[in-house]
C-alpha positions in Angstrom: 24.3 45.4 37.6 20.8 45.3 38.6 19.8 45.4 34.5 22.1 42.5 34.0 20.4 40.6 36.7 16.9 41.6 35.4 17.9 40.9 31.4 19.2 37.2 32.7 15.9 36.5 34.9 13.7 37.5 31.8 15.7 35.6 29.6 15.5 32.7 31.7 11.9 33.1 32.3 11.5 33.3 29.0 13.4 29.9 28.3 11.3 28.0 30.8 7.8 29.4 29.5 9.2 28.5 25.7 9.8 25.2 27.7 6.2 25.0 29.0 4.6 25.8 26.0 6.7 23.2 24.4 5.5 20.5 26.4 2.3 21.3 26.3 2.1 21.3 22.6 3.8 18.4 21.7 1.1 15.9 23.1 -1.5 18.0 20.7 0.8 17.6 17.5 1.8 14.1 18.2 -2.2 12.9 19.1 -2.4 14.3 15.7 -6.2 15.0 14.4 -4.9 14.0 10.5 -1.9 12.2 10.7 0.1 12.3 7.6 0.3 9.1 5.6 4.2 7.8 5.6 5.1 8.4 1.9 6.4 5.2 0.3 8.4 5.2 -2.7 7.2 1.9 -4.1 2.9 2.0 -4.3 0.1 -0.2 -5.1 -1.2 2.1 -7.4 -4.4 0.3 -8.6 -5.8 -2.5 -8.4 -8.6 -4.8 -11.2 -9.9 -7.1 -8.3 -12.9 -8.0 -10.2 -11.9 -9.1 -14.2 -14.2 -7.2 -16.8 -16.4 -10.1 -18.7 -17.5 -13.3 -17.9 -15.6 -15.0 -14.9 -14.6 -18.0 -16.6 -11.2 -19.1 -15.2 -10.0 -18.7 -18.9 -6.1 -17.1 -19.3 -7.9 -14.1 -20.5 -10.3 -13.6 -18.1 -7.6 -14.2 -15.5 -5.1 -11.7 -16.6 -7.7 -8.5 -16.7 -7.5 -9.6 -12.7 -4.4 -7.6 -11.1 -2.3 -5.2 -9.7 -0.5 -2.1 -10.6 2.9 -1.4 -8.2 3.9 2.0 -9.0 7.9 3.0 -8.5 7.6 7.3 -7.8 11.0 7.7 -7.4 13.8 8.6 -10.3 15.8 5.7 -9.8 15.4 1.9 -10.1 14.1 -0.4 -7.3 15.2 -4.1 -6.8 11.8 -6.0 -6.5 14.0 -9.1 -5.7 12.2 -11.4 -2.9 9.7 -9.1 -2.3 5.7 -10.0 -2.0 2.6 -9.4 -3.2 -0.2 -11.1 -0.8 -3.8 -11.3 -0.5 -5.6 -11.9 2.9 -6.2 -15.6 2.4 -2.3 -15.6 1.9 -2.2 -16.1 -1.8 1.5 -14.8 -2.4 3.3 -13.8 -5.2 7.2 -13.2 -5.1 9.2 -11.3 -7.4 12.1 -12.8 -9.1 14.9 -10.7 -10.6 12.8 -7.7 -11.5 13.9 -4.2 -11.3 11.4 -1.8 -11.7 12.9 1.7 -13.1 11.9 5.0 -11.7 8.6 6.3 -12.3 7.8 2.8 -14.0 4.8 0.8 -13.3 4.8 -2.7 -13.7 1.0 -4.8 -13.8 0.5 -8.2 -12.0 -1.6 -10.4 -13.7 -3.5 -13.4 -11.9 -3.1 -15.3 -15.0 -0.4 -17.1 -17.2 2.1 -15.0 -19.5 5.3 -14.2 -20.3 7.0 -11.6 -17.8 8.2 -8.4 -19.4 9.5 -5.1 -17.8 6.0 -3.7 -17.8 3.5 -7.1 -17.4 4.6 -10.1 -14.6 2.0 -13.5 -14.2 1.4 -15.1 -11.3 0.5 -17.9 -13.4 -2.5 -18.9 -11.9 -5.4 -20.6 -12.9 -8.1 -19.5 -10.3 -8.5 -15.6 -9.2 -6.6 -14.3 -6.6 -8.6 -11.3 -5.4 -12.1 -11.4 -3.7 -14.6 -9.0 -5.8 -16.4 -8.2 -2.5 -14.1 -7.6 0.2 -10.0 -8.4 0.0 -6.8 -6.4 1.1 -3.4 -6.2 -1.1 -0.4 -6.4 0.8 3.4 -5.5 -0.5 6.3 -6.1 1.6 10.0 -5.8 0.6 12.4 -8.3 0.9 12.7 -8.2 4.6 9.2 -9.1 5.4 8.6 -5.2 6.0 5.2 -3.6 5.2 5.3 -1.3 1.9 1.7 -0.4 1.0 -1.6 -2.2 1.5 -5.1 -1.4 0.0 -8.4 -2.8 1.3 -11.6 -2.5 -0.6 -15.5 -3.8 0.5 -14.8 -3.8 4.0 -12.6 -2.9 7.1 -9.7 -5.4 8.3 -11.4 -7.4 10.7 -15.0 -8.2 9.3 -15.6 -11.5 10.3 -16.5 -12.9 7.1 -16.9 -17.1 6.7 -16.7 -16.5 2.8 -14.1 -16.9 0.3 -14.7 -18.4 -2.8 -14.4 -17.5 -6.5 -18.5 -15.6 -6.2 -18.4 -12.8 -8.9 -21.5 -11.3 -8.3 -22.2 -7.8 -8.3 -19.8 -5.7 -6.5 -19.0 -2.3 -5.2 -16.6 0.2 -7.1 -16.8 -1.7 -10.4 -14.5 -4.5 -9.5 -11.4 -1.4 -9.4 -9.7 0.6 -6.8 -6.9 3.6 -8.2 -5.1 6.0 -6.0 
């Protein structure tokens, strides 16, 4: 009897140092040095902030202005009422687009005609700052999808936002 009563009291102090080291380790993983990015299945997957050219407000110049959203899943998403914003609240919405898996389909700033792979915003001044701006997608229920940010860190105070297309850093492009 007295090895049954020593296997149970090793067992259970076993259990309760498991326990301890447990708890002890969990506030270390969840602090988290390099926390792991949430994988998203719909992406901006680049983005052509500053058009190539002369900045001239012209359709042309206007459309080589946009963004890429990337689905990396296998099957379709419904794009339906979702947004594509920039930080001065410039906001496209998607109408009746379905984007097929693996598919990428390019905003353009510009006017066009909307296809499976190229959608316009239709606009006839640029969208995205060249020197500092964020690009915000959210789904149809206002939640946050992806977001890229490129010259600065949210929160710059910054008292300038106007169509300046001066020189600018990473060659008016960002790509994941």
């Amino acid at each position: 009897m007295s090895v049954s009563v020593s296997a149970r009291r090793l067992t259970a102090a076993a259990a309760v140092a498991a326990a301890a080291v447990g708890t002890l380790a969990l506030p270390a993983a969840a602090a988290g040095q390099h926390p792991a990015r949430p994988h998203h299945d719909v992406v901006i997957s680049a983005v052509q902030y500053d058009s190539p050219g002369r900045d001239d407000r012209s359709k042309r110049s206007l459309n080589k202005e946009w963004v890429d959203v990337t689905n990396t899943t296998r099957r379709a998403v419904n794009l339906d009422h979702w947004t594509l914003t920039d930080e001065a609240g410039h906001t496209y919405t998607f109408r009746h687009f379905r984007l097929d898996g693996r598919a990428t389909v390019r905003v353009h700033t510009g006017e066009g005609r909307d296809s499976a792979t190229d959608v316009f915003q239709d606009r006839r001044a640029y969208v995205w700052n060249n020197d500092a701006d964020t690009a915000t997608l959210r789904n149809d229920r206002d939640r946050l999808v992806d977001e890229v940010t490129w010259g600065h860190h949210r929160g710059d105070d910054r008292d300038h936002r106007g169509d300046d297309r001066g020189e600018h850093r990473n060659g008016g492009s960002m790509r994941r």
